[in-house]
N, C-alpha and C positions, 0 to 999 in steps of 0.2 A: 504494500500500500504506500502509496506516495502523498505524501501532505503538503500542499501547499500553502509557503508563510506568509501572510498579509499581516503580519505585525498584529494584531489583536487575535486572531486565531488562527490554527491549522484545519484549513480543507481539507479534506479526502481526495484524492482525487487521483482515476485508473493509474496502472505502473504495471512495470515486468512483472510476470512470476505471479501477480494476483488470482486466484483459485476461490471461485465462491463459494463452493462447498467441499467445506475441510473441516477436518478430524482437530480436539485440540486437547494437551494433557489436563488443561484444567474444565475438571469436569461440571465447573458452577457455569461456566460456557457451551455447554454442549448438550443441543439437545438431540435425543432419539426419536426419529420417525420409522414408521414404518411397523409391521409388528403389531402388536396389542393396541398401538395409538394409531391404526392406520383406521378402525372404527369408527362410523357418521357420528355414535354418540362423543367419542374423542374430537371429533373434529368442530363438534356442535360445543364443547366444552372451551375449545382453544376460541372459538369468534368470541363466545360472549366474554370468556377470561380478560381478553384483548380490549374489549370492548370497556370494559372495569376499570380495566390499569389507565386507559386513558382518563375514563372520568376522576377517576383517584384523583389524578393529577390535574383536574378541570381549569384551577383557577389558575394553573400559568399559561393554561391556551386562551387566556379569555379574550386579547386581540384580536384571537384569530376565528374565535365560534361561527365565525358565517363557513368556515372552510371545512374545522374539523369536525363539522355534525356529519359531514357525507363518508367519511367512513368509520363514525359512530353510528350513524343509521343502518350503515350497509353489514357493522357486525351484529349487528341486535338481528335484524332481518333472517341474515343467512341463517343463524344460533336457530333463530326460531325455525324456518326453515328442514335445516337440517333432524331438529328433535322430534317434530311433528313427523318427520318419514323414517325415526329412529321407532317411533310408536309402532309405524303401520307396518315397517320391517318386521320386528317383535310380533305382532300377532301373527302376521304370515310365516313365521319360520313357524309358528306353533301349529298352524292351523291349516300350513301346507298350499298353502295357494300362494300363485306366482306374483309376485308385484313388482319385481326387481326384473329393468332396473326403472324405479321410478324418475321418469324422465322432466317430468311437470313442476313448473314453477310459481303455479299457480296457488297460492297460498289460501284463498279462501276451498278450493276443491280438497284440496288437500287435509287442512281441518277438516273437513265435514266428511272426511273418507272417518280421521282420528278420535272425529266427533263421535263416531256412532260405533266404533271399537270402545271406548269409554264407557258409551253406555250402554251398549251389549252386555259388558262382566259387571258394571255397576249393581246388576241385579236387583232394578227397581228403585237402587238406591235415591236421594237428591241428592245433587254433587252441582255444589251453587255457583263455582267458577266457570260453567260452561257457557254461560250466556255473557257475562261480563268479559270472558275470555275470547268468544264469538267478535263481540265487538269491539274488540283490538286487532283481532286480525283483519273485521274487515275493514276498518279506518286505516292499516297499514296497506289492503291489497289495494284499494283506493287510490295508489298511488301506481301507477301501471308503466311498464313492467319495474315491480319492488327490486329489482336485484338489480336493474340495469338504470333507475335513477338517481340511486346510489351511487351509480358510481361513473357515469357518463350526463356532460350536458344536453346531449341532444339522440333521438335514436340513431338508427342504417340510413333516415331519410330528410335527416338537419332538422326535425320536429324537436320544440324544446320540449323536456319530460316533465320537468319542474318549469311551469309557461309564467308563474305569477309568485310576485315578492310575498314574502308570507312571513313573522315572526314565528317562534318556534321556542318553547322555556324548554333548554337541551337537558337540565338538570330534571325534568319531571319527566321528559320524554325515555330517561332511562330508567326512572323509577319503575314508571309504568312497564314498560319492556321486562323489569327485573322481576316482578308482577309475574307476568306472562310466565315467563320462564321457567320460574319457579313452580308453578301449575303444572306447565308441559311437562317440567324434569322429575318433577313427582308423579304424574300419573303413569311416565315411563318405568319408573320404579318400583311405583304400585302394580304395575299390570305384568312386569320383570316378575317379583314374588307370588303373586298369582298366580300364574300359568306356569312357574318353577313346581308351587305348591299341589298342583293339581293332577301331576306327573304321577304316575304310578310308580 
């Protein structure tokens, strides 16, 4: 790596011999993929993780909140995303039917596949997060397409995705998301020990 000096700091900047992905002895640097972590639920774990460590650190982006919301939106999304077809994965390996590989990014279809996995083994139950839940996702799918205005200004055909200024309180926007989450990543769990339980 090559630094270049401007007297107040050192750049980065390309050089000989740079190697992107490389092995390192110290292992508080190095992370392991692949393997055990190569799992939708692991990878649904790593956006929202990400998503956290940013907000953690909220108040020294605060210049820049018009910029760093779009891939704070875009890890909450995918987290969500990802855990809702970790759901439908889990019932299909149990119950044998083919869903993979789910190709659709369609975030309200896709709840309403998870919705009804839920309350299939609910058994009658009320499970009072399904409607307040419903209506998180669809005020996220609302935003068409969720994955790709996140994180492009415009579609394939120079259409803005986001067309009109809008405020946005990015600190409740996560809450809410946190919310979510925590629903979806429990009832993965929940329905995980269920269908373990149920096993002969």
């Amino acid at each position: 790596m090559v630094y270049l000096d401007f007297g107040i700091e050192h750049i980065p900047w390309p050089g000989p011999g740079d190697i992107l992905f490389k092995d390192s002895r110290d292992t508080k640097r190095v992370a392991i993929i692949g393997g055990s972590s190569k799992s939708i639920g692991a990878y649904a774990v790593g956006y929202r993780d990400a998503a956290i460590l940013i907000m953690n650190n909220i108040d020294s982006y605060q210049p820049f909140l018009d910029l760093i919301f779009y891939p704070i939106a875009f890890l909450y999304s995918h987290a969500t995303e990802l855990t809702i077809k970790e759901l439908i994965l889990l019932h299909a390996r149990h119950s044998g039917v083919d869903v993979s590989p789910i190709i659709t990014h369609d975030l309200m279809n896709l709840w309403q596949l998870s919705r009804r996995i839920i309350e299939e083994y609910s058994d009658g139950e009320d499970i009072d997060f399904l409607d307040p839940s419903e209506s998180i996702i669809k005020e996220l799918s609302e935003i068409k397409p969720v994955g790709e205005a996140f994180r492009y200004p415009t579609d394939t055909k120079g259409n803005e995705l986001i067309p009109e200024d809008s405020g946005i309180d990015v600190v409740n926007f996560s809450e809410v998301m946190e919310g979510l989450l925590n629903a979806l990543e429990g009832s993965v769990d929940w329905l995980e020990d269920l269908l373990r339980n149920s096993e002969p």
